[in-house]
N, C-alpha and C positions, 0 to 999 in steps of 0.2 A: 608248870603253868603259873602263870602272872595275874595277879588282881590289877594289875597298872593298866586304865583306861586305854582302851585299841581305838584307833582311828581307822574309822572305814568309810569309804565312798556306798553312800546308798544310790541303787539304781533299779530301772525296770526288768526282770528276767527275759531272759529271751533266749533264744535255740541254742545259743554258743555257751550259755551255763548249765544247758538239762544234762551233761554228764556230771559236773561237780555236784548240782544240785542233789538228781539218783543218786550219785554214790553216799551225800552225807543224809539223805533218807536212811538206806540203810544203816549205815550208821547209829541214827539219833533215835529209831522206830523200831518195836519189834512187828508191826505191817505197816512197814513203807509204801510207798505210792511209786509205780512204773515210771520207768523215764519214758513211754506212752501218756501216760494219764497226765502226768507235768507238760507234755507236749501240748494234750488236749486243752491244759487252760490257758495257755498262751493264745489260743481262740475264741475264747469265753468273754465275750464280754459282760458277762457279770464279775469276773474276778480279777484281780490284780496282785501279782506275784512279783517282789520284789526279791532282789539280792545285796546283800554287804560285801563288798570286794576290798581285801587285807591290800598293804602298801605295793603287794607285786602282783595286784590282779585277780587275784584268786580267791573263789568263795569262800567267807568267814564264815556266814550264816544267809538263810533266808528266812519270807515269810508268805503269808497266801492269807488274802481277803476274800471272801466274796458276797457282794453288795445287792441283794433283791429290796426292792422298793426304798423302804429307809430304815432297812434293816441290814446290820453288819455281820457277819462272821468270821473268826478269824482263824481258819481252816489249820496253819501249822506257822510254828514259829522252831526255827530248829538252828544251832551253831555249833559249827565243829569244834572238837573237844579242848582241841590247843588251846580255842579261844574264849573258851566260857568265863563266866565271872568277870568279862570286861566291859561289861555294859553295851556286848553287841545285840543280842535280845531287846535289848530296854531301848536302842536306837530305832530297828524295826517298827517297834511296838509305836515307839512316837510317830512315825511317818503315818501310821494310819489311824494314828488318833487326830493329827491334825487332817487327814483326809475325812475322816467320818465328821469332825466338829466344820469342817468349812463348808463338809457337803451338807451338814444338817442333815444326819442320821439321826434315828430317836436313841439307838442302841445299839453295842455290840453285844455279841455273845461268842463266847468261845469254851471246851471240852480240854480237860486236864486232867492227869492221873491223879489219884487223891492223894499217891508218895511222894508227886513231885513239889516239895514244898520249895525249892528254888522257884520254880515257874509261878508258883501261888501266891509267893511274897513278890514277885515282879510285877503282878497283874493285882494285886491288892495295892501296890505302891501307886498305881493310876486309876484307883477309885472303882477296879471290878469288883466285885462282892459275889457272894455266892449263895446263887438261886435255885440248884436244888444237886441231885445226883443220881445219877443215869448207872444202873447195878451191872456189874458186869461187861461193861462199856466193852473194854481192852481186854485183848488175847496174848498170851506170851509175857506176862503173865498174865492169866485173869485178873482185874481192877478193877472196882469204878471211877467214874471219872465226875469232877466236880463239873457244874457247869456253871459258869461264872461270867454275868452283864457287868457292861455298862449302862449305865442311864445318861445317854446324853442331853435328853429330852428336860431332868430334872437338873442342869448342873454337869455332870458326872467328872466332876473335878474332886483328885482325893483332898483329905483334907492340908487348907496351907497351901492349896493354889486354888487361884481363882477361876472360877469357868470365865469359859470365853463364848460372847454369843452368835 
């Protein structure tokens, strides 16, 4: 495995990825999400589920929003193992920072394991903070999971970048 930045085409999910997408559920999750239930939000219109596609096509990682009122969440962020540590997570994570700040969201919120300090220091690095924790969240292992905003309403630019209004 390489720390050398991966270049990926970001795009919208759609039926022709819900097998890659299933399989690196399992994968990344000890309770994955059905390649049913991935199905079901390709109809949702409250959510929007993106994928990274590596130089030959193929899912690097995805991600899953979903947007009631002016409120964000952001359901799963997940990258297959070859590719971690390339900043393909931290690409995801942009596309729908710039869709909640252009749409003028007050806030995202998003649920993390409390080990996973790779994921905590990525979503600290964009100004999430952490708002409280929910006991016992996660099965396989049992964990809690931090639960961690944005304020976009206040800023929610971390520090050494500027918000955007």
């Amino acid at each position: 495995m390489s720390d050398t930045p991966m270049h990926v085409r970001i795009v919208p999910m759609t039926a022709d990825h819900l097998d890659a997408v299933a399989a690196l559920e399992r994968i990344c999750f000890s309770d994955p999400w059905s390649r049913q239930l991935l199905a079901s939000e390709l109809d949702n219109d409250l959510s929007a589920f993106l994928v990274a596609l590596d130089d030959e096509g193929e899912v690097a990682g995805y991600a899953g929003l979903q947007v009631v009122l002016d409120e964000g969440t952001v359901t799963d962020i997940a990258v297959r193992p070859d590719c971690r540590r390339r900043g393909v997570a931290n690409q995801l994570l942009k596309v729908f920072l710039d869709f909640a700040r252009g749409n003028r969201l007050a806030f995202l919120t998003l649920e993390v394991r409390a080990s996973n300090y790779d994921a905590i220091a990525l979503y600290g690095s964009h100004g999430f903070r952490s708002a409280g924790r929910r006991k016992n969240y996660y099965e396989h292992p049992r964990e809690d999971a931090l639960l961690m905003t944005l304020d976009l309403a206040a800023g929610g630019a971390p520090a050494g970048e500027e918000a955007r209004p």
